[in-house]
C-alpha positions as CSV (number, residue, x, y, z in Angstrom):
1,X,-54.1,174.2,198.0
2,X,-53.7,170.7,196.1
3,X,-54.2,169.8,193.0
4,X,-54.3,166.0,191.8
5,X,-52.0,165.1,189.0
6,X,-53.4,164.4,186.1
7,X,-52.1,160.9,184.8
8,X,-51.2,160.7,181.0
9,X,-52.7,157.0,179.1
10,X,-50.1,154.6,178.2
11,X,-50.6,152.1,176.4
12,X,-48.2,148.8,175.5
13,X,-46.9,149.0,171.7
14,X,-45.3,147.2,169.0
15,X,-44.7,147.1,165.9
16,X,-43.7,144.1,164.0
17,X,-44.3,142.6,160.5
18,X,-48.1,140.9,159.3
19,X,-47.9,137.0,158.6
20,X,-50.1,136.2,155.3
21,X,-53.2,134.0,155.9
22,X,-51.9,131.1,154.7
23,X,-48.6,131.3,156.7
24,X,-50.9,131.7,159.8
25,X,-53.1,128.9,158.7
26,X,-50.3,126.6,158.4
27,X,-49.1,127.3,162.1
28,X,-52.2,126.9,163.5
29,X,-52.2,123.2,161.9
30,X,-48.8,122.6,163.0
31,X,-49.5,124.4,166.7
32,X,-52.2,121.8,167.1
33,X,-50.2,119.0,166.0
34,X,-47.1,119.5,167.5
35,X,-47.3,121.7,170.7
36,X,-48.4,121.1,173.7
37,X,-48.4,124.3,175.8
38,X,-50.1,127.6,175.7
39,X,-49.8,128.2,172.1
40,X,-49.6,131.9,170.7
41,X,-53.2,132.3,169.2
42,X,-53.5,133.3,165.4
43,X,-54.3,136.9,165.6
44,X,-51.2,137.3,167.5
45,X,-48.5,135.7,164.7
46,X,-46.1,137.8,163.8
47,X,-42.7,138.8,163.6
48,X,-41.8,141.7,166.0
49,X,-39.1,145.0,164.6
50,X,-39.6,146.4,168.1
51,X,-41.1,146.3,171.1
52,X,-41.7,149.8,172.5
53,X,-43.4,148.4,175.8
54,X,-46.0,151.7,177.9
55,X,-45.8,154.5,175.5
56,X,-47.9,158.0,176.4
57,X,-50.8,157.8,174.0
58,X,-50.1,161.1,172.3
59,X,-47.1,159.2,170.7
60,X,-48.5,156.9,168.7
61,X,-48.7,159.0,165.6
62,X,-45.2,159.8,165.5
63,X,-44.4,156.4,165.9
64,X,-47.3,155.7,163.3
65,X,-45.6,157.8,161.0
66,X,-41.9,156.7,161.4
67,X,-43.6,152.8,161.0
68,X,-44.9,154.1,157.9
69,X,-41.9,155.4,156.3
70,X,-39.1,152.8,156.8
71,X,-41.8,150.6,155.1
72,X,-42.2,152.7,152.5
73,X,-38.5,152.3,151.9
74,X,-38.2,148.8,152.7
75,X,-37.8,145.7,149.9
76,X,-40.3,142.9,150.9
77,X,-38.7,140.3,152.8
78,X,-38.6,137.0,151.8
79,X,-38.3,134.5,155.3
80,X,-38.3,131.1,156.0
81,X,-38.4,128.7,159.2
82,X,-34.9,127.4,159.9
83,X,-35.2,125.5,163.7
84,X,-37.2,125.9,166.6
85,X,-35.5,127.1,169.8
86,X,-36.7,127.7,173.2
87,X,-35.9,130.7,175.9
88,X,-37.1,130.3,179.6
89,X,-40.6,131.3,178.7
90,X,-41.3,130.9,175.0
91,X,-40.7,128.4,172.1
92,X,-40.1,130.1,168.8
93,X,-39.4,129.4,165.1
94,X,-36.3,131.1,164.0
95,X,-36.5,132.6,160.6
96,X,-33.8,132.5,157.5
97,X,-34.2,136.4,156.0
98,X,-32.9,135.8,152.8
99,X,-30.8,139.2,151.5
100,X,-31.2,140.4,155.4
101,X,-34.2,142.3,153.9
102,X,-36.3,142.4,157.3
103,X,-33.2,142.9,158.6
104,X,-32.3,145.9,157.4
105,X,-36.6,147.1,158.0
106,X,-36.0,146.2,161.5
107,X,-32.7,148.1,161.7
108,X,-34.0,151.3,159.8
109,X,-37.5,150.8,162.2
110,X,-35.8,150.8,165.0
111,X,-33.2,153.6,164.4
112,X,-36.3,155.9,163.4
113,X,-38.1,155.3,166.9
114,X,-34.9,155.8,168.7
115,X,-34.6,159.1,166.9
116,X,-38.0,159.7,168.1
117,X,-37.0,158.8,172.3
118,X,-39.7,156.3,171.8
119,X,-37.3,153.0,171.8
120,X,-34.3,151.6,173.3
121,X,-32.4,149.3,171.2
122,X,-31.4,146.0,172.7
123,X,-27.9,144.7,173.3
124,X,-28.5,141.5,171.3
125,X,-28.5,142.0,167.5
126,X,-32.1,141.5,166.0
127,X,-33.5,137.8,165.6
128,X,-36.2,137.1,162.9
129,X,-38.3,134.7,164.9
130,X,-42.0,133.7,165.4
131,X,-43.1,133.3,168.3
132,X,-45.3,130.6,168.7
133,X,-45.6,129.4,172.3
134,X,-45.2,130.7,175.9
135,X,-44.9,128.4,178.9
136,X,-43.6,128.8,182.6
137,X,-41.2,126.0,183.2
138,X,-39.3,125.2,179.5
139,X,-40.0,122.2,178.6
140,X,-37.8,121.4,176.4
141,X,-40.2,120.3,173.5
142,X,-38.6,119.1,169.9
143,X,-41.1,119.7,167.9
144,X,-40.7,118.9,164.0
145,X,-40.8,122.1,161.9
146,X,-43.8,123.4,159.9
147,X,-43.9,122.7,156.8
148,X,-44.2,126.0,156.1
149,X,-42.8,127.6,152.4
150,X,-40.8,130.9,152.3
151,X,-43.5,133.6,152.5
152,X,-42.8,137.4,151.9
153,X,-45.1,139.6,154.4
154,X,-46.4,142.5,152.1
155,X,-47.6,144.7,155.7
156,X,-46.2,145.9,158.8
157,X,-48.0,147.4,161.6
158,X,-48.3,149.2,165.0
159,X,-50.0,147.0,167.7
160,X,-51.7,147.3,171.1
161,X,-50.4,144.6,173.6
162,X,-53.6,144.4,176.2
163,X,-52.4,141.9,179.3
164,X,-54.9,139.5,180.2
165,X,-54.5,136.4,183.1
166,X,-55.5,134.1,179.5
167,X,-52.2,135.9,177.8
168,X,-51.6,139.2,176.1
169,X,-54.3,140.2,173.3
170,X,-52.6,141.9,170.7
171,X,-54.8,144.4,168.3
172,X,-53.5,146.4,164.8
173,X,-53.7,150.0,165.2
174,X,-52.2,150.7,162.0
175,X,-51.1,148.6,159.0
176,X,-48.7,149.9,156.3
177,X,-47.9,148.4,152.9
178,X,-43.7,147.3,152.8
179,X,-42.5,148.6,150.0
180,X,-44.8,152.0,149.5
C-alpha cells in the first residue's frame, strides 16, 4: 500500500528594518537620476537583519515572535549613507550605524532565530547596507550618493520574498515598533 507524502509550504523569509517615507522617496529620485540598471523598486527598500531563505510555514510565528522581542529591546538606530559599493550582482549604499545600534538589533535578531534552528549566521560580520540595484554583469557604475540625511527607522518587520522573472516581490507579514 502507498501513501503520497504530504509536502509542508515554505515560504522565502526575511526580516530586515522599514525605511521611512521620506528616506524611500529620496532614493527613488536618486535611483532615477543616477542608476541605470534594474533598480530595487520602493516597496522593496530596506535594510535586511537576516535572511532566513524557505522556511516551513508553521514557523513564522516563532520567528514573528523572536522579531518582535529583540525590537522591543532594541534603541532606534540612527544610519546614514557612507559610499556605494558593488558585488557581482547588486549595487548597494553602505550605511554608517552611529552607536552600532542596528548592529547590535541585527546581532540580538539573529542570535534569537538561531536559538530557534530557523537561521544560520553568516561567516562575514553584518553589513548595514541598502540595497538598491541588481544587475547581471557589474557594471561598475560610480554613482554620486543620495543626498540623503541620517534617518532613524522606527519599524522592523518579517517579509515574504515571492520570485518573479521581473525580480523578487517582497510583502510585510508583520511589522513591529523598535524600541517597544
Amino acid at each position: 500500500m502507498s501513501q503520497s507524502a504530504s509536502v509542508e509550504p515554505r515560504v522565502r523569509l526575511f526580516v530586515a528594518l522599514r525605511l521611512p517615507d521620506p528616506v524611500v522617496d529620496s532614493l527613488v529620485e536618486w535611483q532615477q537620476r543616477e542608476l541605470s540598471e534594474r533598480v530595487v523598486p520602493p516597496g522593496n527598500l530596506h535594510v535586511t537583519l537576516a535572511f532566513l531563505g524557505g522556511r516551513r510555514e508553521r514557523e513564522l510565528p516563532g520567528i514573528v515572535d523572536e522579531l518582535r522581542a529583540a525590537a522591543a529591546a532594541a534603541r532606534r538606530p540612527v544610519l546614514s549613507v557612507t559610499g556605494y559599493r558593488e558585488t557581482r550582482s547588486v549595487g548597494m549604499l553602505v550605511l554608517d550605524d552611529e552607536d552600532r545600534r542596528a548592529t547590535a538589533l541585527a546581532g540580538d535578531v539573529q542570535d534569537r532565530l538561531e536559538r530557534l534552528g530557523v537561521f544560520r549566521r553568516e561567516q562575514r560580520p553584518w553589513l548595514p547596507h541598502l540595497t538598491v540595484v541588481r544587475f547581471r554583469r557589474r557594471p561598475r557604475l560610480q554613482p554620486g550618493l543620495p543626498g540623503v540625511e541620517p534617518f532613524s527607522p522606527s519599524e522592523a518587520a518579517a517579509y515574504l520574498s515571492r520570485l518573479h522573472p521581473s525580480g523578487a516581490r517582497y510583502e510585510v507579514l508583520e511589522s513591529v515598533p523598535l524600541g517597544g
